[in-house]
C-alpha positions as CSV (number, residue, x, y, z in Angstrom):
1,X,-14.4,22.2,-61.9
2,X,-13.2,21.1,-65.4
3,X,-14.4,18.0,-67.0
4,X,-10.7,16.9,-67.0
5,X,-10.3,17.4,-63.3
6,X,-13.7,15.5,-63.1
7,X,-12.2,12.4,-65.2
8,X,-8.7,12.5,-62.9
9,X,-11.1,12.5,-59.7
10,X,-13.0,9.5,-60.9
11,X,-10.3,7.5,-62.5
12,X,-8.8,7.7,-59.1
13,X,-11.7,6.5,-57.3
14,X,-12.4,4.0,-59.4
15,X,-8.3,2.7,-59.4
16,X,-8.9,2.7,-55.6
17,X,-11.8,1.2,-55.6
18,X,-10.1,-1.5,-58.2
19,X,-7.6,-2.0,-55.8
20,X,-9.4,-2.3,-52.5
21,X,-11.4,-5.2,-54.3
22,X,-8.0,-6.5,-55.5
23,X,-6.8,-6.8,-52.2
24,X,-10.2,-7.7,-50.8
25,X,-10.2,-10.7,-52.6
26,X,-6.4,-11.4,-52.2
27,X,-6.9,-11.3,-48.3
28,X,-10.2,-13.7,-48.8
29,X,-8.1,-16.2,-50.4
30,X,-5.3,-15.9,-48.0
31,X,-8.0,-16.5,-44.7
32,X,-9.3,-19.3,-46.5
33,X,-6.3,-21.1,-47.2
34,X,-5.3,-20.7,-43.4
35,X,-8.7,-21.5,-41.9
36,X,-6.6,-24.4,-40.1
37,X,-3.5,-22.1,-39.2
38,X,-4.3,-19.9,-36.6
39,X,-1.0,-18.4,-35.8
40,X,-1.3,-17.2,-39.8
41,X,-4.6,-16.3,-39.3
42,X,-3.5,-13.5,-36.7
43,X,-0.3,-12.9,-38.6
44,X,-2.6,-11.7,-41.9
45,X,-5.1,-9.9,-39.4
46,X,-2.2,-7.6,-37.6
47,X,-1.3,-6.6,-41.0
48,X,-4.1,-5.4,-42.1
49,X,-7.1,-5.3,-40.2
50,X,-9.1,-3.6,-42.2
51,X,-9.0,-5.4,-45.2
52,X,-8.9,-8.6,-43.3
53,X,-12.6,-7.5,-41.6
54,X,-13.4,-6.9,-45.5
55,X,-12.6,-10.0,-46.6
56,X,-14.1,-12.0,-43.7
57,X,-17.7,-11.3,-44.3
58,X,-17.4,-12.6,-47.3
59,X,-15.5,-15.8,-46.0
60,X,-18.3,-16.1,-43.6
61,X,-20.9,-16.8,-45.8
62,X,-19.5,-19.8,-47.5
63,X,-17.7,-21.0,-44.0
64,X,-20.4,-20.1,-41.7
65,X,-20.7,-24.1,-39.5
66,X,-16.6,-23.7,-39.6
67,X,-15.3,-23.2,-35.9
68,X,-12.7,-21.0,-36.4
69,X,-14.8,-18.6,-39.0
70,X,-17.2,-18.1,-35.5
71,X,-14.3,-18.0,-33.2
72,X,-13.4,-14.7,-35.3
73,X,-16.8,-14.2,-36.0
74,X,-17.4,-13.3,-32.2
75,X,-13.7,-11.6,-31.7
76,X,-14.1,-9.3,-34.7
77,X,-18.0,-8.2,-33.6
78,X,-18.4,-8.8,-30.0
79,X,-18.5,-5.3,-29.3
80,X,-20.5,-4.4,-31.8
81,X,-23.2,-7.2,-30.6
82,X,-23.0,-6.3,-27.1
83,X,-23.2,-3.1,-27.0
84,X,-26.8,-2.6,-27.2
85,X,-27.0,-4.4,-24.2
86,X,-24.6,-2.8,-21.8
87,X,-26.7,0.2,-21.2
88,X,-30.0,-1.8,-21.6
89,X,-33.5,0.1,-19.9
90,X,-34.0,-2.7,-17.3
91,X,-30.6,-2.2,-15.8
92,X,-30.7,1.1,-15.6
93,X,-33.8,1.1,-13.9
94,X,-32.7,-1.4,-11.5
95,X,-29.6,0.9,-10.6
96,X,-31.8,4.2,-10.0
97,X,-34.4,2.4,-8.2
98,X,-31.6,0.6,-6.4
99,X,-29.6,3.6,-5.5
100,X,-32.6,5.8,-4.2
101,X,-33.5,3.2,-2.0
102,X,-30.1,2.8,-0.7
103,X,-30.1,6.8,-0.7
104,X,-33.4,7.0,1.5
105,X,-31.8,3.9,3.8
106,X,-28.5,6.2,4.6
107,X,-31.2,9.1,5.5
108,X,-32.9,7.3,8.2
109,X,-31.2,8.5,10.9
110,X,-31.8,12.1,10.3
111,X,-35.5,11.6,9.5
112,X,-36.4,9.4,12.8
113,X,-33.7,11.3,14.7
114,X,-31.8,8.0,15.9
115,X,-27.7,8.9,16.7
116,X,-26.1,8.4,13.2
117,X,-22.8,6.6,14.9
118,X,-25.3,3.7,15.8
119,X,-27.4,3.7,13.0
120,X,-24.3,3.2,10.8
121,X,-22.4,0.9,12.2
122,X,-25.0,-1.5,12.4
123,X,-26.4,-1.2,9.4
124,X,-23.3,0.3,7.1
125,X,-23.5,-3.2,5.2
126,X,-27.2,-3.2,4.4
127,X,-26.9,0.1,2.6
128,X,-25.5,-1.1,-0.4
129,X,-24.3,-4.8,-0.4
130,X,-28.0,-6.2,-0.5
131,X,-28.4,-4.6,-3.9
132,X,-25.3,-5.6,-5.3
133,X,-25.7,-8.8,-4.6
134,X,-29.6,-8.3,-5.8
135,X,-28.0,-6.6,-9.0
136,X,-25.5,-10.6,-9.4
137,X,-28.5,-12.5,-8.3
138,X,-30.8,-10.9,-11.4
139,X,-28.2,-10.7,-13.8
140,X,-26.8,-14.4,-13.2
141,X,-30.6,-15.7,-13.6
142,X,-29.6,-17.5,-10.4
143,X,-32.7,-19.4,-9.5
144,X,-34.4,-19.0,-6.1
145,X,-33.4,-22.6,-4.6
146,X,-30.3,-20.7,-4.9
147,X,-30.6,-17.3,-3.6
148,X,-33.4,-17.1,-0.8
149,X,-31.0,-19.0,1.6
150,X,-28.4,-15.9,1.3
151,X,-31.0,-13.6,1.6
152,X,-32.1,-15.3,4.5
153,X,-28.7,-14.5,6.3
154,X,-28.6,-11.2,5.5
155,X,-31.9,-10.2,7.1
156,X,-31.1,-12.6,10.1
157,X,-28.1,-10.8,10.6
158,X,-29.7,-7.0,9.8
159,X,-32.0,-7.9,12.8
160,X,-29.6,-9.1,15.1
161,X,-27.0,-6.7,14.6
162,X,-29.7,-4.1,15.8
163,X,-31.1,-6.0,18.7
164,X,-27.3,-6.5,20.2
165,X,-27.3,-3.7,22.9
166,X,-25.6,-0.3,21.8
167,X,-22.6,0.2,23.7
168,X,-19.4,1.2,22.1
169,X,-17.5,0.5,25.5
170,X,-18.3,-3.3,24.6
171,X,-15.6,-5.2,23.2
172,X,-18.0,-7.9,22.0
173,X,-20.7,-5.3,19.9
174,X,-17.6,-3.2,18.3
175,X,-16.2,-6.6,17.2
176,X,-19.4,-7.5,15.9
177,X,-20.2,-4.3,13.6
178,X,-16.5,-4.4,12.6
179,X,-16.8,-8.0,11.2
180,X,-20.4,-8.0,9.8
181,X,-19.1,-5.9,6.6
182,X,-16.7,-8.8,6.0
183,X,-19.6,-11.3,6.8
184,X,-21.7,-9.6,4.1
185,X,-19.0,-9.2,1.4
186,X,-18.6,-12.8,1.5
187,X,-22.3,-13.4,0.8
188,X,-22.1,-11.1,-1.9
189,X,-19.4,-13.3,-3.2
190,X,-21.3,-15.8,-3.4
191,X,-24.2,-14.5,-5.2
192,X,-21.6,-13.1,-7.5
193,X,-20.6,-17.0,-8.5
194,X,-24.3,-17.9,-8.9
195,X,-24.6,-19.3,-5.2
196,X,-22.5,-22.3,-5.9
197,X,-19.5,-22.6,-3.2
198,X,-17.6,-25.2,-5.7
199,X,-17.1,-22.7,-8.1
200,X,-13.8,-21.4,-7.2
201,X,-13.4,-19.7,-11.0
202,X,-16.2,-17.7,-9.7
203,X,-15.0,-16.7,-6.3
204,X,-11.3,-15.9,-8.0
205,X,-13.4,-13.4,-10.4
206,X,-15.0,-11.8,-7.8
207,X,-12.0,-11.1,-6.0
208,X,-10.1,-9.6,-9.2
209,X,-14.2,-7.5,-9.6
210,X,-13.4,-5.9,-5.8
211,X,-10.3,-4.4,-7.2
212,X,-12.1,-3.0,-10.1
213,X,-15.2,-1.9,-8.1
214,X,-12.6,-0.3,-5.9
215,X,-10.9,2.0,-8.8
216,X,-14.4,2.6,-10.4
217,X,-15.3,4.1,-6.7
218,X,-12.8,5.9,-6.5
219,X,-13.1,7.9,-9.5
220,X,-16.6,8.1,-9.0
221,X,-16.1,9.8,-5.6
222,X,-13.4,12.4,-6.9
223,X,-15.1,13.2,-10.2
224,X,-18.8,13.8,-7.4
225,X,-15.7,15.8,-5.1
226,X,-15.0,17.8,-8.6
227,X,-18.9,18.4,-8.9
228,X,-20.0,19.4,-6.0
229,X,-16.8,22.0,-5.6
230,X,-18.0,23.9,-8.8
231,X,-22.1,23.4,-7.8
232,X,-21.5,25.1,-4.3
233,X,-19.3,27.7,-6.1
234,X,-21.5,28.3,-8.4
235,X,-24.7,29.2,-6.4
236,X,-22.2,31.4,-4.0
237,X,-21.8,33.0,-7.1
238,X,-25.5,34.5,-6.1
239,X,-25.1,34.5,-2.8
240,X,-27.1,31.6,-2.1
241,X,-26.1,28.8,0.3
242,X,-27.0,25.7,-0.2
243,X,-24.3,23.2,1.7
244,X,-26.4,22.1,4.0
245,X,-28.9,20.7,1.6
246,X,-26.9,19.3,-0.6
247,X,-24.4,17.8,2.1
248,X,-27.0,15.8,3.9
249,X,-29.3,14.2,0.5
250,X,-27.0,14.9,-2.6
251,X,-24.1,14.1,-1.0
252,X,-24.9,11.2,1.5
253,X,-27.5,9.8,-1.2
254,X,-24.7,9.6,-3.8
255,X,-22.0,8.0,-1.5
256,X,-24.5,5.3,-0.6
257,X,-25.5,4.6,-4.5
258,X,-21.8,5.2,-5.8
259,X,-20.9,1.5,-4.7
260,X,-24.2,0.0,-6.8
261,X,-23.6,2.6,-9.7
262,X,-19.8,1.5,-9.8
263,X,-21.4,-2.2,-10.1
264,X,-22.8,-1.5,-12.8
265,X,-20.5,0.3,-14.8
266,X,-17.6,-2.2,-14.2
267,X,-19.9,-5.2,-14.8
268,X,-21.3,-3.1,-17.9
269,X,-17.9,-2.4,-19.1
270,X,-15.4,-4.8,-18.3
271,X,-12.7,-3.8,-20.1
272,X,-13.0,-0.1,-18.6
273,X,-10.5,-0.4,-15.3
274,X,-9.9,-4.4,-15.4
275,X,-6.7,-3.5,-16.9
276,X,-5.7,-1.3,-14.0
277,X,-5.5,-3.5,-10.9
278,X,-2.9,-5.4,-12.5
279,X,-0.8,-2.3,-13.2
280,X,-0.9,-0.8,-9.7
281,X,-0.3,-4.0,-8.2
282,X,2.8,-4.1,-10.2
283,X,4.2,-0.8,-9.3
284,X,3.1,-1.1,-5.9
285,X,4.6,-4.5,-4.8
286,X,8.1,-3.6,-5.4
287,X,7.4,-0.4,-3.1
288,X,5.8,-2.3,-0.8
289,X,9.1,-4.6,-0.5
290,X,11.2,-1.9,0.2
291,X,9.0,-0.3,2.6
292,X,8.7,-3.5,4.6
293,X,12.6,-4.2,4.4
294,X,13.0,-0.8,5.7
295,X,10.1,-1.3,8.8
296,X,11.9,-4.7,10.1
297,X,15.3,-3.2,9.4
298,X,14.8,-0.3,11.6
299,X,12.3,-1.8,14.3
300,X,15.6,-4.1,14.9
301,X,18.0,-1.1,14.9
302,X,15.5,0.9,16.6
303,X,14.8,-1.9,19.3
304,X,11.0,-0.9,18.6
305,X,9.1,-3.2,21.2
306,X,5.9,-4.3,19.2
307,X,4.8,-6.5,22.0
308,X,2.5,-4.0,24.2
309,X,1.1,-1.6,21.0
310,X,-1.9,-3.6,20.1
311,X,-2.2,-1.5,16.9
312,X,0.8,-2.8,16.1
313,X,-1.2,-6.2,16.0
314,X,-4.5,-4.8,14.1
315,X,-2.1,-2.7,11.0
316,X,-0.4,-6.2,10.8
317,X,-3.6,-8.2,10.1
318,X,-4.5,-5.7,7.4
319,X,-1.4,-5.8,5.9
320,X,-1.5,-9.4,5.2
321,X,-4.7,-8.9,3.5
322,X,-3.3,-5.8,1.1
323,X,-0.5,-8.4,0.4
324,X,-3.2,-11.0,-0.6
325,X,-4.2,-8.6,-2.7
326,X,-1.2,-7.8,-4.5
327,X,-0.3,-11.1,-5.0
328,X,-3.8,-12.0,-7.0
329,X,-3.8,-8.4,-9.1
330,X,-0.1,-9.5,-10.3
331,X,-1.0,-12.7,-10.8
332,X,-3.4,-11.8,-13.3
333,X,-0.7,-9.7,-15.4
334,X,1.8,-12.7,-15.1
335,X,-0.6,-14.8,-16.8
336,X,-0.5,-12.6,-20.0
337,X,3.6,-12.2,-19.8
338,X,4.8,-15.9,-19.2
339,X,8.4,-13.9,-18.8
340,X,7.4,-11.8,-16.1
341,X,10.6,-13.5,-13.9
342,X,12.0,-10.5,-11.9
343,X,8.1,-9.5,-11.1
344,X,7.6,-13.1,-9.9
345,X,10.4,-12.5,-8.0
346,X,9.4,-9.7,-5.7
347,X,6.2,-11.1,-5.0
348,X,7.8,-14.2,-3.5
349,X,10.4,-11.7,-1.7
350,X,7.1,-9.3,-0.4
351,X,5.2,-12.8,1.0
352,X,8.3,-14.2,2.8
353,X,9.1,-10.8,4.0
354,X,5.5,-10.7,5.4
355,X,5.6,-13.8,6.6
356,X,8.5,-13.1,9.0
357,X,7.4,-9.6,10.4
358,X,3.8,-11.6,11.1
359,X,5.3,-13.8,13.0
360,X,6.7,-11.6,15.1
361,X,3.3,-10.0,15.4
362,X,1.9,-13.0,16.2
363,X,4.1,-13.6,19.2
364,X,3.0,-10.4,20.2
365,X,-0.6,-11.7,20.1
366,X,0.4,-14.6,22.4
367,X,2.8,-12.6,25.1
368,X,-0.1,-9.8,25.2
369,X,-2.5,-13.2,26.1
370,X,-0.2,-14.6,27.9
371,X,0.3,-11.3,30.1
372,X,-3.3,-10.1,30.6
373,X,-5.4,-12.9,29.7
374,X,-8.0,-13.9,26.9
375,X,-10.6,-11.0,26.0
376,X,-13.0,-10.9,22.9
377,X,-10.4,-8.3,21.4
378,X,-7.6,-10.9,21.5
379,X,-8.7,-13.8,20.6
380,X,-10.4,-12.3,17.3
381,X,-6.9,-11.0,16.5
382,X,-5.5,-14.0,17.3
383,X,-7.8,-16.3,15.3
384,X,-8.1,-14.1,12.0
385,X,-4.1,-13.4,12.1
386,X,-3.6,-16.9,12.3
387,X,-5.8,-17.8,9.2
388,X,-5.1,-14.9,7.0
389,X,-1.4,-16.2,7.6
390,X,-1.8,-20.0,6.9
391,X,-3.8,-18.4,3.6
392,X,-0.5,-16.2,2.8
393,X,1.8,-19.5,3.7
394,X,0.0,-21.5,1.1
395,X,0.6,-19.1,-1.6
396,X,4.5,-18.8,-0.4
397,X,4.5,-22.6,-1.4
398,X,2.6,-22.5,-4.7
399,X,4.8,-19.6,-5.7
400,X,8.0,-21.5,-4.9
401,X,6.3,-24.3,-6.8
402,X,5.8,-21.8,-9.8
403,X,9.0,-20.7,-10.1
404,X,10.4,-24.2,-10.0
405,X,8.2,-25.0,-12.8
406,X,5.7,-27.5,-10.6
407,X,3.1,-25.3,-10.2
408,X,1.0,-22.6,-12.2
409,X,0.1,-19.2,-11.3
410,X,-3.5,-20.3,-11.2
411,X,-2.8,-22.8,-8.1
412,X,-1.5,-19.3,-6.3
413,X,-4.8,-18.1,-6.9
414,X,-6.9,-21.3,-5.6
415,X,-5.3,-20.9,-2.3
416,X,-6.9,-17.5,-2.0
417,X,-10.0,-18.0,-3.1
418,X,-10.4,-21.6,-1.5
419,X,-10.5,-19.9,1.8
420,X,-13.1,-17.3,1.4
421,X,-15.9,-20.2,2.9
422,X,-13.2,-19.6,5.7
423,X,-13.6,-15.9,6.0
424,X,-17.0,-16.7,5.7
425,X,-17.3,-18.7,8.7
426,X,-15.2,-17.0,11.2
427,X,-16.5,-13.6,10.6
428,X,-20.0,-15.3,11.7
429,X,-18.9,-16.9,14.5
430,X,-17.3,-13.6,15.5
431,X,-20.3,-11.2,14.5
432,X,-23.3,-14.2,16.0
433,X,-21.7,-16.0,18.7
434,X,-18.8,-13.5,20.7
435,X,-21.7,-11.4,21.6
436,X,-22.9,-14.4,23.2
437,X,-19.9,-16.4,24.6
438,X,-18.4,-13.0,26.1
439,X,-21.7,-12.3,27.9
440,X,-22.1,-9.0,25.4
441,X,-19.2,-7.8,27.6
């Protein structure tokens, strides 16, 4: 290289380097002078965000006890702050530990020879949910005042569930393993909001968390699908079979830890799939409009009798809940587009449209009672349809009162989460006392 090509290449640097501290100090002035103007502030930042980090260290240092210089301060290097601590050793020791144990629980069947159908519907819900709501309790530093009375419930109902008698022709003991799941998901609810049952922030959270926990799952399950495809390939490759083995401890062991490791990746990671729910909830709830337009439409045309087809009755129930759902996942994009009218709009349309065909499924309930008489099966239909469709009537009322202006979206969202103490309660009284009332019959 020539010494005049050596002179260019430095006199370029060093005009760059001129410049860069030209506009450094340009932007430094510019923050300064807007340190009370926030809409400026973001204004100079979405220009240039490089130079405007540049500048702000600087401005830090003479602005440090300034609330808007930490506001930024903790925008602009969050991420960088936190990051250590997402993957830290002591939670990733509490997840493996966590998810062998939950691994060895899913394996007791084979190893004391006890009829897996039993085993796990009983204890399905002690697998995983204990540790999840271990992994909340730790995490939130709830203290044991707190805690011990929620672990308390969940052992009281891990031993009753397996002393109720095993008999899948009773009504009563199918109910029961059917709603303990619900029972414990509430629990773990609650340890999720630090074990206070005022906090309804909290409970709304957790509810938004399911969804995420749900995705995460999801891709957990088909990126393990995608693995073990190519590890069973690949040892057929050598004509060695090893499907049994890995079917009955990789593969149950991982489908009992994939609901603590998804925990911990989405509480670890919040921005990774939080941005999600919202999205599929917003392409889904127009979809789900039509499709229930189209069901009452043609059960009329049809002349479809829904009142002796008692799955007609159980699909409706969890349909109100997926609607529940939908509501709370748009709600939490509407909040972030204050314009969002014509999505607004379908949701209202989706409730009321639920709202009618439950009703009709809820004269069904009461004609099938009505016809053959109270049973355990009935009257838990019954009951939960009738609360889950008060809940869903609430928040048909706080969204007319949105879109008339009276009400906020977060008011939609208190009705939902104000009655999980509700869910609570009725699943026990369902999982503890039917057994009991309906003579385990």
């Amino acid at each position: 290289m020539t010494l005049t090509a050596q002179v260019n290449i430095f006199s370029r640097l060093l005009f760059l380097t001129i410049f860069f501290i030209f506009i450094s100090m340009d932007m430094k002035s510019e923050i300064v002078k807007n340190l009370d103007q926030p809409k400026d502030l973001e204004k100079l930042y979405r220009e240039n965000k490089s130079a405007f980090e540049a500048a702000f260290a600087s401005v830090r240092s003479s602005y440090e006890s300034h609330p808007i210089i930490q506001a930024w301060h903790e925008r602009l290097y969050y991420d960088a702050i936190t990051e250590a601590s997402k993957f830290r050793s002591s939670d990733i020791a509490f997840v493996v530990v966590s998810s062998l144990i939950a691994g060895a629980l899913a394996k007791i069947p084979g190893w004391i020879g006890m009829i897996e159908e039993y085993y796990y519907a009983c204890n399905f819900s002690f697998i995983a949910f204990p540790f999840i709501a271990g992994y909340f309790i730790w995490k939130n530093r709830t203290p044991i005042q707190r805690w011990w009375p929620l672990a308390l419930l969940m052992l009281i109902a891990c031993i009753y569930i397996n002393l109720l008698p095993m008999d899948d022709e009773s009504d009563t003991y199918v109910l029961a393993c059917i709603h303990l799941p619900l029972f414990i998901w509430t629990l773990v609810g609650f340890a999720f909001g630090k074990c206070d049952l005022r906090n309804h922030d909290d409970r709304i959270a957790f509810l938004r968390f399911n969804g995420d926990l749900v995705i995460m799952n999801i891709l957990l399950l088909l990126s393990g699908g995608l693995f073990t495809g190519l590890t069973l390939a690949l040892f057929s490759l050598v004509n060695i079979n090893i499907t049994t083995f890995y079917v009955q401890y990789i593969v149950i062991c991982g489908l009992a830890a994939s609901p603590i490791i998804s925990t911990y990746l989405v509480r670890s990671n919040p921005s990774l799939v939080n941005k999600i729910s919202p999205v599929i909830a917003k392409i889904f709830s127009p979809l789900a409009l039509i499709a229930l337009l189209a069901y009452l439409t043609l059960m009329v045309a049809t002349g479809q009798d829904p009142y002796t087809d008692r799955d007609f009755l159980i699909v409706f129930n969890l349909l109100l809940i997926a609607v529940m759902a939908l509501v709370l996942f748009a709600s939490t994009d509407s909040n972030s587009r204050q314009n969002n009218l014509l999505g607004h709009w379908v949701l209202l349309l989706l409730v009321a449209t639920t709202i009618i065909i439950n009703s009709i499924a809820l004269t069904a309930i009461l004609f099938r009672i009505s016809e053959w008489g109270i049973t355990p099966n009935r009257l838990a239909v019954l009951i939960g349809n009738l609360l889950v469709l008060s809940n869903i009537v609430l928040i048909f009322i706080n969204m007319i009162g949105v879109s008339k202006g009276g009400r906020e979206v977060k008011d939609v969202e208190f009705c939902i989460s104000k009655f999980l103490p509700v869910y609570t309660f009725w699943t026990a009284v369902v999982v503890f006392l039917f057994p009991v009332i309906f003579g385990f019959k």
